[in-house]
C-alpha positions as CSV (number, residue, x, y, z in Angstrom):
1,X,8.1,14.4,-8.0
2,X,4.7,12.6,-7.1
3,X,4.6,11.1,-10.5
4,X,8.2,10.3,-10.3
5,X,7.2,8.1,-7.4
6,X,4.4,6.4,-8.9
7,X,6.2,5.5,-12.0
8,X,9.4,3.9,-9.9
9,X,7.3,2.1,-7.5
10,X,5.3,0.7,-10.4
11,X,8.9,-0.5,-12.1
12,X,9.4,-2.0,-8.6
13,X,6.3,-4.1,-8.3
14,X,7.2,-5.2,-12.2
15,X,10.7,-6.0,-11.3
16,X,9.5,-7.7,-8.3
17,X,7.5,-10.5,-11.1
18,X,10.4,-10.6,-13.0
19,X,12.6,-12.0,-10.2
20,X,9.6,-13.9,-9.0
21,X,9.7,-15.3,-12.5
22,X,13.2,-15.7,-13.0
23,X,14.3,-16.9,-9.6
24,X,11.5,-18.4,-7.5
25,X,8.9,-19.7,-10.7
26,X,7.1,-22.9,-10.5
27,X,7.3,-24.6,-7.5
28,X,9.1,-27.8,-8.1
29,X,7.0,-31.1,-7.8
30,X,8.8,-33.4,-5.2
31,X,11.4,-30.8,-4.1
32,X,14.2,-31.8,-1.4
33,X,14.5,-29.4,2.0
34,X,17.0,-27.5,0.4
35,X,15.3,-26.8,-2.8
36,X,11.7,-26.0,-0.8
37,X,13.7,-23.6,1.0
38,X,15.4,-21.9,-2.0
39,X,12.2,-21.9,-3.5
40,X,10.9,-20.0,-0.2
41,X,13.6,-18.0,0.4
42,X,13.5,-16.4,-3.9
43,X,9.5,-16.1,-3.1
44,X,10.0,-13.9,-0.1
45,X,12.2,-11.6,-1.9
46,X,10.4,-11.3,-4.5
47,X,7.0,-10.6,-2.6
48,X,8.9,-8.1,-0.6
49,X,10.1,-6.0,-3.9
50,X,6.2,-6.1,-5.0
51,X,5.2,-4.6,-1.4
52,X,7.9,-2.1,-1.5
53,X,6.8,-0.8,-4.9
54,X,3.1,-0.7,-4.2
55,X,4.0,1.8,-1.0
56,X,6.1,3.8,-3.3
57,X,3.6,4.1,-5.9
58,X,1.0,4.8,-3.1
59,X,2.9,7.0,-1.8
60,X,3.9,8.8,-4.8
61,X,-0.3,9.1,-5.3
62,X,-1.2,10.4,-1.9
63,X,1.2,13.0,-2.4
64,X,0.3,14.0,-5.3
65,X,-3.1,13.8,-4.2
66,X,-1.9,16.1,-1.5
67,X,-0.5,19.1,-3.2
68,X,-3.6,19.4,-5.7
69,X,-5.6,20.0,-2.6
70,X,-3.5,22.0,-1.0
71,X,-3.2,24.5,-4.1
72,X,-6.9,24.0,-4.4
73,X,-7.6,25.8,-1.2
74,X,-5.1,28.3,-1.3
């Protein structure tokens, strides 16, 4: 389960590039309102998919981390 974890918060902080990528990419060089705010708006998501996937794959860690000590000092 722990490596379960691990492996779908590290397809998370992947997927988050690919929309960063796909959606948000290069800033544009003399963008109107609108566009900066597209451009903002794609960014956040996709920095917020990243986040999300490093807790989940931190978190998947620590518990695995967790049960190796605990059967360690049983």
């Amino acid at each position: 389960m722990p490596l379960l974890l691990v492996a779908t918060g590290l397809a998370l902080v992947f997927a988050g590039l690919v929309y960063d990528v796909a959606f948000a990419g290069i800033p544009y060089q003399d963008p109107t309102p609108e566009m900066t705010a597209d451009y903002a708006r794609h960014a956040r998501v996709a920095s917020l998919i990243r986040w999300v996937g490093l807790g989940v794959a931190l978190a998947g860690g620590a518990a695995g981390l967790g049960g190796r000590l605990a059967r360690r000092l049983r």
